[in-house]
C-alpha positions in Angstrom: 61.0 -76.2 32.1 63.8 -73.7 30.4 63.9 -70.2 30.9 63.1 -69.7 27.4 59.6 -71.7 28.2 59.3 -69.3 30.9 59.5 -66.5 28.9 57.5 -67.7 26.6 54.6 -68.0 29.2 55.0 -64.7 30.2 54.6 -63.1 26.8 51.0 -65.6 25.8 49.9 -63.9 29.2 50.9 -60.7 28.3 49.4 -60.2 24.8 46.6 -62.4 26.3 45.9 -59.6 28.8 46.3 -57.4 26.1 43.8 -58.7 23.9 41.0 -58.8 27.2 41.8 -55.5 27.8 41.1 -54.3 24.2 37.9 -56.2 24.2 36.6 -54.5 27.4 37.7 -51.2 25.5 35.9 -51.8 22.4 32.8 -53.3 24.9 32.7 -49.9 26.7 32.4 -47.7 23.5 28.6 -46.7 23.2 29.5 -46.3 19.5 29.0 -49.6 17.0 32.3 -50.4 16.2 33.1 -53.4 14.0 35.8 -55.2 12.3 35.3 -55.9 8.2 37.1 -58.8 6.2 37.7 -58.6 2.5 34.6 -61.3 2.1 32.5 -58.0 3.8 32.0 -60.4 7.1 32.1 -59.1 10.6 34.6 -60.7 12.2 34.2 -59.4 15.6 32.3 -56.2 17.2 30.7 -54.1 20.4 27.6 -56.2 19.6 26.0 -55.7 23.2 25.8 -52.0 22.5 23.8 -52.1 19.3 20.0 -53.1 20.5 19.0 -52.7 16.8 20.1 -55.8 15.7 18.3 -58.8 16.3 20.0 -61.1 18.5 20.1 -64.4 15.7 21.5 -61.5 12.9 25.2 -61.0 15.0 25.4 -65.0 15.4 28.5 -66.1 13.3 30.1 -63.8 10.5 27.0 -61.9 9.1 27.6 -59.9 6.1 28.0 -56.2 6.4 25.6 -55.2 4.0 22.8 -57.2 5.4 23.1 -57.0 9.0 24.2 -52.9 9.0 22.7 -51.9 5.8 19.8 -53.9 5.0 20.4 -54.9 2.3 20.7 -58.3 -0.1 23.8 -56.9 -1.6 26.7 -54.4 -1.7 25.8 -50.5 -2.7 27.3 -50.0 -6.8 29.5 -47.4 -4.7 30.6 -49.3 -2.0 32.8 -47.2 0.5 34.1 -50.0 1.9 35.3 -51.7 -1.0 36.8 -48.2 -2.1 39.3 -48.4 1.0 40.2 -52.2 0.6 41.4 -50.7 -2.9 43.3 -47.8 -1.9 44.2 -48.7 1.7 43.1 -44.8 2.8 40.4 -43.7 5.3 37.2 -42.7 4.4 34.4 -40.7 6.6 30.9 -39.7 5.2 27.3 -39.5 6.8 24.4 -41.7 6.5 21.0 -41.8 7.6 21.4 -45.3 9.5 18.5 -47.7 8.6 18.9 -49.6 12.2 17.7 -46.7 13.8 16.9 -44.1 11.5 19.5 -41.3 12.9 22.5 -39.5 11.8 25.4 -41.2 11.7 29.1 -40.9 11.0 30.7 -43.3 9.5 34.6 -43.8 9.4 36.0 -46.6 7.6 40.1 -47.3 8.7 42.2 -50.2 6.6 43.9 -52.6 9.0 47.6 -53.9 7.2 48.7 -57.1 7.2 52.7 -58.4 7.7 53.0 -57.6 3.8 51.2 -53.7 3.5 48.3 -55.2 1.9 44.8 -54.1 3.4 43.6 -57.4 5.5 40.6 -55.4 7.3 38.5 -52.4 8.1 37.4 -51.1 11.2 33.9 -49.4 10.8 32.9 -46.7 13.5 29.4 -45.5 13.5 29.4 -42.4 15.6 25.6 -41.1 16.0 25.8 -37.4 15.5 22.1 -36.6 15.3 22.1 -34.1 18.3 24.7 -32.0 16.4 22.8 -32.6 13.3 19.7 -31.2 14.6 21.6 -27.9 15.7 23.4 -27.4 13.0 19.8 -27.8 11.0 18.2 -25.7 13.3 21.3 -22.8 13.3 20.9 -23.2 9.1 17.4 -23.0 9.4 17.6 -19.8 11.9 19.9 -18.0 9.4 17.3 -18.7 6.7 14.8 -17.5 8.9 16.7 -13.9 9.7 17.6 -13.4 5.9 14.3 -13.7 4.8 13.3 -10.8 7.4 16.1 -8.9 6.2 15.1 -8.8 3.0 11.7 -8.5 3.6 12.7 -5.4 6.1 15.0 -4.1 3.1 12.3 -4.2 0.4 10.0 -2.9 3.0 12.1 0.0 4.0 12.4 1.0 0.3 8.7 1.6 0.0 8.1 -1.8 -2.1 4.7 -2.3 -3.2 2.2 -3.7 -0.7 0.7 -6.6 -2.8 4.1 -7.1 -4.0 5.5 -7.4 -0.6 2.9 -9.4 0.9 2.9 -12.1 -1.9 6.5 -12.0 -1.7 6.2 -12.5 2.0 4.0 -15.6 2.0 6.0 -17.4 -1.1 9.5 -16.8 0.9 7.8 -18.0 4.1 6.0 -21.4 2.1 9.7 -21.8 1.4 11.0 -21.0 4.6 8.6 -23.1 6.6 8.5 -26.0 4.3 4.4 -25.5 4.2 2.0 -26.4 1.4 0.1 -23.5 2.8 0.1 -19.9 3.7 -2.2 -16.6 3.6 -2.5 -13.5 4.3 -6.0 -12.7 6.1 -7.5 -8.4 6.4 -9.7 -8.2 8.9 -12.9 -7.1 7.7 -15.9 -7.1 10.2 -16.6 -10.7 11.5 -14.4 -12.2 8.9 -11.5 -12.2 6.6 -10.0 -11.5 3.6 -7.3 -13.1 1.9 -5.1 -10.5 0.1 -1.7 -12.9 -0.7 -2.0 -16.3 -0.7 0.4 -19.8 -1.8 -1.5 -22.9 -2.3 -5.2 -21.3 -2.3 -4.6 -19.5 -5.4 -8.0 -20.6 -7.0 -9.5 -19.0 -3.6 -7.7 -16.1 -4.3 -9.4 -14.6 -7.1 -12.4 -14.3 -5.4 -11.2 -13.1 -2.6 -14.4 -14.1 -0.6 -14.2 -15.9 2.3 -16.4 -17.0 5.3 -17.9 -13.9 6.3 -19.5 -14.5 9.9 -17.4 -17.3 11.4 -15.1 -16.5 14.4 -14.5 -20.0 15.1 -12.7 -20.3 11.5 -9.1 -20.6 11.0 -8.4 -17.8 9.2 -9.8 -15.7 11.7 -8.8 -18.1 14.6 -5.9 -15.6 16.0 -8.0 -12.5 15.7 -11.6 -13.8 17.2 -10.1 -16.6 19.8 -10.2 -16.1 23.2 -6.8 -17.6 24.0 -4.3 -15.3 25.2 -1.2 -16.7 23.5 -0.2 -15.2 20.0 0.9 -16.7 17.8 -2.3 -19.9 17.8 -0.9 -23.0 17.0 -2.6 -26.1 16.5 -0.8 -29.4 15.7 -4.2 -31.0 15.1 -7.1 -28.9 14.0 -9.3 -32.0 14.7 -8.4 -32.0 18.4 -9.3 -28.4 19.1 -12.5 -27.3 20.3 -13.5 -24.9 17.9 -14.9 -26.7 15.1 -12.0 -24.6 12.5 -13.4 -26.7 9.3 -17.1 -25.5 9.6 -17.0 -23.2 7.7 -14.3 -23.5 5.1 -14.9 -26.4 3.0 -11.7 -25.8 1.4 -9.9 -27.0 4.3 -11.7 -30.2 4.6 -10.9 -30.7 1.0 -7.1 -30.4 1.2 -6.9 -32.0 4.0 -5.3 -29.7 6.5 -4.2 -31.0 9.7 -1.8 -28.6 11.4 -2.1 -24.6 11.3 -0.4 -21.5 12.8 -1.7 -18.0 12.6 -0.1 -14.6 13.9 -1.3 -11.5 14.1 -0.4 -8.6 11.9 -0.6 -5.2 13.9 -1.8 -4.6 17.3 -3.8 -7.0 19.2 -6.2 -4.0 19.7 -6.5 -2.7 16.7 -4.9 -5.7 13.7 -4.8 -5.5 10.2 -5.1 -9.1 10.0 -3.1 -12.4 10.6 -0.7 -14.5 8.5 -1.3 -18.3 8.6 0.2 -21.3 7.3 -1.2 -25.0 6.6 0.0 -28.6 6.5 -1.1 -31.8 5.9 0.7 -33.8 7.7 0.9 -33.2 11.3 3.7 -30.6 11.8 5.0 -29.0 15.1 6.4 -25.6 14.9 9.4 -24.5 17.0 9.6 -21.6 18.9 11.8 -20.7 16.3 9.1 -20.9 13.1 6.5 -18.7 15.8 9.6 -15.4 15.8 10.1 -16.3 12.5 6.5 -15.9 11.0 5.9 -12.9 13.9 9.1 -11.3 12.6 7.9 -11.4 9.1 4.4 -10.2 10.4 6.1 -7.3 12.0 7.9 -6.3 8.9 4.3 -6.1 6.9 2.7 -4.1 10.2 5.5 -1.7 9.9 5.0 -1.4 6.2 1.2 -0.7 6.3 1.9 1.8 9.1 4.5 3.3 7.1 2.1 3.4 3.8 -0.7 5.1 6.2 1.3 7.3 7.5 2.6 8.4 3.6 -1.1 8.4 2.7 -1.7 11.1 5.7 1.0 13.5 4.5 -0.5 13.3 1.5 -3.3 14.0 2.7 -2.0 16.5 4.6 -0.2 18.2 1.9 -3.2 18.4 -0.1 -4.9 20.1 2.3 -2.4 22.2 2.8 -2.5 23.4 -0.8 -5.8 23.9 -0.9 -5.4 25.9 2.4 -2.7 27.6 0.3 -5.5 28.2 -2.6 -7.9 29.5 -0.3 -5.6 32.4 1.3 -4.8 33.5 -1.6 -7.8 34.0 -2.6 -8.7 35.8 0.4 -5.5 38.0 0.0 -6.9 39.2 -3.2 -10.4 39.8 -1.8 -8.9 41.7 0.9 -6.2 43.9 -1.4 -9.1 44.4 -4.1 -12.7 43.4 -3.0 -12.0 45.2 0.2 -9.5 47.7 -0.2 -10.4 49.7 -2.9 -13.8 50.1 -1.5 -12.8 51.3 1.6 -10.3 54.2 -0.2 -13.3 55.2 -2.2 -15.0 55.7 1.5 -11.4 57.6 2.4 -11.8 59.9 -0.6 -15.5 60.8 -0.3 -15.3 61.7 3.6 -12.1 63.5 3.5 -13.6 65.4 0.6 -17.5 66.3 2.7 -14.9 67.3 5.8 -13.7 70.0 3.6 -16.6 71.4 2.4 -19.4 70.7 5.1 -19.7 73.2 7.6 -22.3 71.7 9.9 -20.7 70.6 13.3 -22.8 67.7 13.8 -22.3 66.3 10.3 -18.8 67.3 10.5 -18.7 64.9 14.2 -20.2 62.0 12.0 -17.7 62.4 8.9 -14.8 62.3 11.6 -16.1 59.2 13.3 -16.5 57.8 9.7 -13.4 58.3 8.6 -11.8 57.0 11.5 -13.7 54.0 11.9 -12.8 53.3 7.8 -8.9 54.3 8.4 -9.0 51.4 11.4 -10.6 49.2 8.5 -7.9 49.9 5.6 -5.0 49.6 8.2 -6.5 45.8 9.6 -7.0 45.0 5.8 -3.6 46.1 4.9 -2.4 44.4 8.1 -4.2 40.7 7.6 -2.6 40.9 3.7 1.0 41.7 5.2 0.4 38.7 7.5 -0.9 36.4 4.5 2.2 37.3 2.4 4.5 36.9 5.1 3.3 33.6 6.1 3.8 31.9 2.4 7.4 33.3 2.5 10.1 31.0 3.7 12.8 33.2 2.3 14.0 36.9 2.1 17.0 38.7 0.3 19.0 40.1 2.5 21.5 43.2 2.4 24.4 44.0 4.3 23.6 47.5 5.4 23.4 50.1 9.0 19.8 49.4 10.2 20.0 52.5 12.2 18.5 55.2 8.5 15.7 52.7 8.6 15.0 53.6 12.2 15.8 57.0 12.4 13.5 57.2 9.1 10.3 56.1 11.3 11.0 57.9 14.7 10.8 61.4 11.9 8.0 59.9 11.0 6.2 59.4 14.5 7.4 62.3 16.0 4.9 64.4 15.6 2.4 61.7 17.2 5.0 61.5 20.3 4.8 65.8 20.6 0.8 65.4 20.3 1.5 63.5 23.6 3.4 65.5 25.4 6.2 62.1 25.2 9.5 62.7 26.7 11.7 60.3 23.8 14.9 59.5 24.2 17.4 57.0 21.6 20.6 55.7 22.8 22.2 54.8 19.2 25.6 55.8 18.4 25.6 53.7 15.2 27.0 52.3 12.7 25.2 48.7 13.2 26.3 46.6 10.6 23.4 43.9 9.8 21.7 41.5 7.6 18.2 42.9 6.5 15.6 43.3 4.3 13.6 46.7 3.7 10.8 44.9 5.6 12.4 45.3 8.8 11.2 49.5 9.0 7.8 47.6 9.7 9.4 46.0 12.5 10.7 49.4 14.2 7.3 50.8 13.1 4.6 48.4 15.0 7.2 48.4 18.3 7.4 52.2 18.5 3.5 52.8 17.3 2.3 50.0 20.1 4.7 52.2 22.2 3.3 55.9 21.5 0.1 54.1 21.5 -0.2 52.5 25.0 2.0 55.3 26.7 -0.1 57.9 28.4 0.4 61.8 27.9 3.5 63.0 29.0 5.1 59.4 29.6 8.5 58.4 28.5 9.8 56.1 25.9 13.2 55.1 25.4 15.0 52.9 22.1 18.4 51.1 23.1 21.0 49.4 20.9 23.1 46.8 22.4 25.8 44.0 21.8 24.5 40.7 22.1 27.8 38.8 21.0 26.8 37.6 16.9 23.3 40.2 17.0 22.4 43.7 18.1 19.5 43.8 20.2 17.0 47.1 20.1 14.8 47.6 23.1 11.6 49.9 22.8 11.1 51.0 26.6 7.9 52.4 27.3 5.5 53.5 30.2 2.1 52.9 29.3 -0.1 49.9 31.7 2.5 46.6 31.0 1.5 43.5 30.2 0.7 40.4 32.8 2.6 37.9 32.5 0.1 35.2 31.2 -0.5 37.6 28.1 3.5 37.7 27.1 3.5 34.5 25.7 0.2 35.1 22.9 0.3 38.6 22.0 2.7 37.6 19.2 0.2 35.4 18.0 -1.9 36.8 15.4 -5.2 38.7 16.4 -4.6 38.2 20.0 -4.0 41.2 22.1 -3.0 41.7 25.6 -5.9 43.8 27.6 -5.8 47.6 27.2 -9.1 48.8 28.1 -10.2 50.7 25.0 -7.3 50.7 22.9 -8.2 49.0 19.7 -5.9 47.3 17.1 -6.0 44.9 14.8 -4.2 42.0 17.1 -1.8 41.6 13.4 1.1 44.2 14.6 3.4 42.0 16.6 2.7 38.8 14.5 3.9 40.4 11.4 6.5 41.9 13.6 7.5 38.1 14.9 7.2 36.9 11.7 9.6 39.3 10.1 12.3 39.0 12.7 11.7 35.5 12.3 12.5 35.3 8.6 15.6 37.7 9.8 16.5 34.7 12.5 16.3 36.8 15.1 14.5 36.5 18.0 11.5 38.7 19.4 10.4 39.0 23.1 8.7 41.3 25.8 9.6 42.1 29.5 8.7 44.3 32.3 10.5 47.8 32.4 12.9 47.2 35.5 12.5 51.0 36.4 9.1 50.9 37.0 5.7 50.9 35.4 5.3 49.5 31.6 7.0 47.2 28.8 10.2 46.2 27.8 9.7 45.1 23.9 13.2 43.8 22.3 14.2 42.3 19.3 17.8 40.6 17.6 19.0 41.2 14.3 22.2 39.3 13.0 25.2 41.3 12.1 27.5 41.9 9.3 30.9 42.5 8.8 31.7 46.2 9.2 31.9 47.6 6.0 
């Protein structure tokens, strides 16, 4: 033997191990692969890993189309006829009729000696897996757009039938469902209010009134604890759902899911959808249709809660209404009554010289001066408490008070008080003329509740962007329990028999308040009796 023989040997060896080695390759791919002549026969293939195929169908050369397709001849747009004609790959997607799943299909020429395409190699890679989660990712994006939208129109105060028929067409869609409803809970029963497929149900709007073991119901009146109810099988479940809705029976319904729409407590109702055919829903469809009911819970709440203020508001005018009225009862019914009274007893005090009638006038006239000043007071109190807004001038507060202390002075001598006002001036503020009833109620509670020969004092400070006024006096105090009300109106700390109306500080409050100031009291730190203060905003100095 030569050593050209030799040689020889040891190449047929070599490509023959070759060739073995590319067959236990291809054996060892769990994906078909097989090779395509131009008469569309297999010529060779991973046969073993393709259970699929009948045994007696991979004997010999089978035809393509037959044994991978089946079917009696090629497709009219035959991929693999399209690369034997323009030698170039080709990859596309089938539903494989072997074994019904996903495929990939890639089709690569093989060349012969001359360029021309001898071959194809066909790889069928199954990509169902990755199918199914890229359907399920699509169908999740589906699911949170239609929630968005629903949220969106929701937010913008869409109309609730609107919404709610809107809601059950996008989820029918959604959800691939013949069926689906929305249910208000009305005693025992249901009511459908938006409904897709039971349209000729919906006009009626009457459905099984007594029935908790119906469908519609089934979420609301079950006493399963899960939520949302899901049955793949209505037939299988142990509450008989079709007795009483014939109009299930009738289209057939097999498979049902129903959520809630509120709280579990206290529901509006439940959404539900229907199919025919048996259908289980993912975890997925239960967010999705809980999302959605969410979306119309938060949009009934949010209509209540509009309704309320309405309500509200209403009331409020009518409130508004009524205290008018009652200001003008008290400024005319009232008032001018009582100055008649004024005018007739201070004209009998003149000219009646009998002591003990004279004793009865006096008590008279008092008693009817306390009346004008409460009705005056109570119509001060109405006015201020409709006003949300006040002119203001940029002018020295400290005429307006030096105006009332002239005023109250001689009170004070009556008394016997020792007054004293630390005010240099000028104070430079933002006020209305209202604020002289301010000074007047603090220095009048002050002469008041101050016994004979006590002391009150009126300081001026600066508190930074306000002056702050204290009114120091020496009458009883106040507890500390009673600081806190006696700015509310017609509540009055205890003074024994010292009467008032209980409207002084509240308007008071309230005017310092439309100033925005603030208003407080304290105990005097040098011994017995009140510390009552007030802020006022400054101005530029002018």
């Amino acid at each position: 033997m030569s050593i050209y023989d030799t040689k020889n040997d040891e190449l047929d060896n070599a490509s023959s191990m070759q060739l073995n080695l590319l067959k236990k390759t291809l054996s060892s791919v769990q994906d078909l692969i097989v090779v395509i002549d131009r008469n569309m026969r297999i010529v060779t293939s991973n046969w073993k890993n393709c259970n699929s195929i009948p045994a007696n169908e991979k004997m010999g050369n089978p035809l393509c189309y037959s044994c991978l397709m089946k079917q009696s001849k090629p497709c009219e747009s035959c991929r693999l006829l399209e690369v034997f004609a323009t030698g170039k790959c080709c990859r596309f997607e089938i539903e494989d009729p072997l074994d019904n799943k996903t495929k990939l299909i890639e089709l690569s020429p093989l060349f012969d000696d001359d360029g021309n395409v001898s071959m194809v190699v066909r790889h069928a890679k199954d990509i169902s897996e990755c199918k199914s989660i890229e359907n399920t990712l699509k169908m999740r994006e589906k699911q949170q757009a239609v929630v968005a939208k629903l949220g969106q129109e929701g937010l913008a105060g869409a109309d609730l039938d609107k919404l709610m028929q809107e809601s059950v067409r996008l989820v029918t869609d959604t959800l691939d469902v013949e069926y689906c409803r929305i249910m208000e809970k009305e005693g025992n029963g249901a009511v459908m209010v938006a409904g897709v497929g039971w349209e000729e149900e919906n006009n009626s709007k009457n459905e099984n009134e007594n029935s908790k073991n119906d469908i519609v119901c089934y979420t609301l009146y079950s006493d399963r604890n899960e939520d949302p109810a899901i049955s793949e099988d209505i037939s299988q479940e142990k509450y008989n759902f079709t007795s009483g809705l014939p109009l299930l029976k009738e289209n057939g319904i097999v498979s049902g899911m129903d959520v809630t729409i509120g709280s579990r407590d206290d529901p509006y109702g439940v959404m539900n959808v229907h199919t025919t055919q048996r259908r289980v829903f993912t975890k997925d469809d239960m967010h999705f249709m809980q999302s959605v009911a969410n979306v119309l819970a938060e949009a009934l709440s949010r209509k209540e809660a509009e309704e309320n203020l309405k309500s509200y508001a209403k009331r409020l005018e009518d409130a508004n209404h009524l205290k008018v009225l009652f200001t003008d009862i008290l400024t005319h019914d009232l008032l001018n009554p009582a100055n008649i009274i004024r005018g007739f007893t201070e004209e009998m005090i003149i000219v009646e010289d009998e002591q003990s009638k004279q004793t009865l006038l006096d008590k008279i006239h008092k008693n009817n001066e306390r009346m004008i000043y409460m009705i005056e007071s109570a119509s001060k109190f109405i006015k201020l408490e409709s006003v949300d807004d006040i002119k203001f001038e940029e002018q020295d507060f400290l005429p307006i008070l030096e105006k009332v202390v002239r005023n109250l002075n001689s009170e004070m001598t009556k008394k016997g008080i020792n007054f004293d006002m630390k005010a240099m001036g000028p104070y430079p503020s933002f006020v209305n003329p209202i604020m002289e009833e301010v000074f007047l109620n603090l220095l009048s509670n002050a002469i008041k509740f101050t016994p004979p020969n006590g002391r009150i004092s009126i300081a001026i400070s600066d508190a930074m962007d306000k002056w702050k006024i204290q009114v120091t006096d020496t009458g009883p105090g106040i507890n500390n329990d009673e600081k806190e009300m006696i700015f509310e109106r017609f509540r009055r700390a205890d003074k024994g028999s010292i009467k008032g109306s209980g409207l002084g500080l509240a308007i008071a409050k309230r005017i310092v308040e439309l100033h925005g100031g603030e208003i407080g009291v304290e105990n005097n730190p040098i011994g017995r009796g009140s510390v009552f203060w007030f802020t006022i905003r400054k101005a530029p100095c002018f």
